[in-house]
N, C-alpha and C positions, 0 to 999 in steps of 0.2 A: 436485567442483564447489566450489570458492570461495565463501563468503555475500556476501553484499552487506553491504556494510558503509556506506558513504557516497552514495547512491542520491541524496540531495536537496541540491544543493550551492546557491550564491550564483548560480550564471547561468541557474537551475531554472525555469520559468516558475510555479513556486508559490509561489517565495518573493519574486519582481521583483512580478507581481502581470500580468493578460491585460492589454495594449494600455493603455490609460488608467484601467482598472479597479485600484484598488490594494487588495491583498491584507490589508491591516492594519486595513480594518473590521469588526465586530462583527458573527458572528451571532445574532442574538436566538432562541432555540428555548425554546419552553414546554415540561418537564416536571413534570404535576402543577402547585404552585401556585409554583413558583418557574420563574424567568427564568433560564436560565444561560450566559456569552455562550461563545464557541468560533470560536476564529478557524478561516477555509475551510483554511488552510496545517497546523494542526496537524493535523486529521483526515485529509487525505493523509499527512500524516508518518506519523501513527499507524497509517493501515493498510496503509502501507510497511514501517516499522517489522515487524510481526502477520507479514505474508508474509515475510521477513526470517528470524524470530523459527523460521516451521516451515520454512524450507528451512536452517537451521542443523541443526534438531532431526533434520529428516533426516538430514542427514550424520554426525552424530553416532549414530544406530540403525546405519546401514550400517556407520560405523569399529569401532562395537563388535562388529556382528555376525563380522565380519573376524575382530576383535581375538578371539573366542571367549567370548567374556562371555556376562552370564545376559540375551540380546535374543532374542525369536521370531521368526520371520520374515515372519509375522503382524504383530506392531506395527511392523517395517520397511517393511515393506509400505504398511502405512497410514499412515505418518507419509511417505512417500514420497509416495502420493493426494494426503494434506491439502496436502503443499509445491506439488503439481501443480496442484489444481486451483484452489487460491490465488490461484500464479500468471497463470493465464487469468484469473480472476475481474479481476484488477486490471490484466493488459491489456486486455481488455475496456472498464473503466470506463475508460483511460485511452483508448481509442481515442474512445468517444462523449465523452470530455470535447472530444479535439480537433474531432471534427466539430463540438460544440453551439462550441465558438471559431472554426471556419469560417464557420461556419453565421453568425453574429453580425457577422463581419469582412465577409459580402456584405449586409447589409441597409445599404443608405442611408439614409441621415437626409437 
């Protein structure tokens, strides 16, 4: 299996920004006593990126384990899990992102 390597490009609806909603303003989020802003686009990047990050690590457990190196098959295993269940996690989030953008494209103003 391949990584992903370029997942969010220019014609990405995270980086264009939903319908007339643009993606380029500030989230304001409190922690503790400071303010810190965080655009919506980077924290998709970033937990693209994460999933990314352990279905590499995967591949990398299995080519070793192949390879005959010092890998268990115990932590292949589970760095296999982590890349799996990841993945759902963040198809997942992206499926309710697109209904809560359905959901929003049927209410009339």
């Amino acid at each position: 299996m391949e990584p992903v390597t370029n997942i969010v490009s220019k014609s990405n609806i995270f980086t264009q920004g939903i319908g007339n909603i643009p993606l380029d303003k500030k989230i304001v989020s409190e922690s503790g006593n400071e303010a810190e802003k965080v655009e919506f686009s980077d924290i998709i990047k970033d937990a693209i990126n994460k999933v990314n990050e352990k279905q590499v690590n995967a591949n990398e457990n299995i080519e070793s384990l192949i390879k005959g190196e010092n890998v268990t098959m115990h932590d292949v295993m589970l760095s296999m899990q982590e890349s799996q269940i990841s993945m759902q996690l963040m198809l997942e989030v992206r499926n309710k992102l697109f209904d809560a953008y359905q959901e929003v494209n049927r209410v009339q103003l």
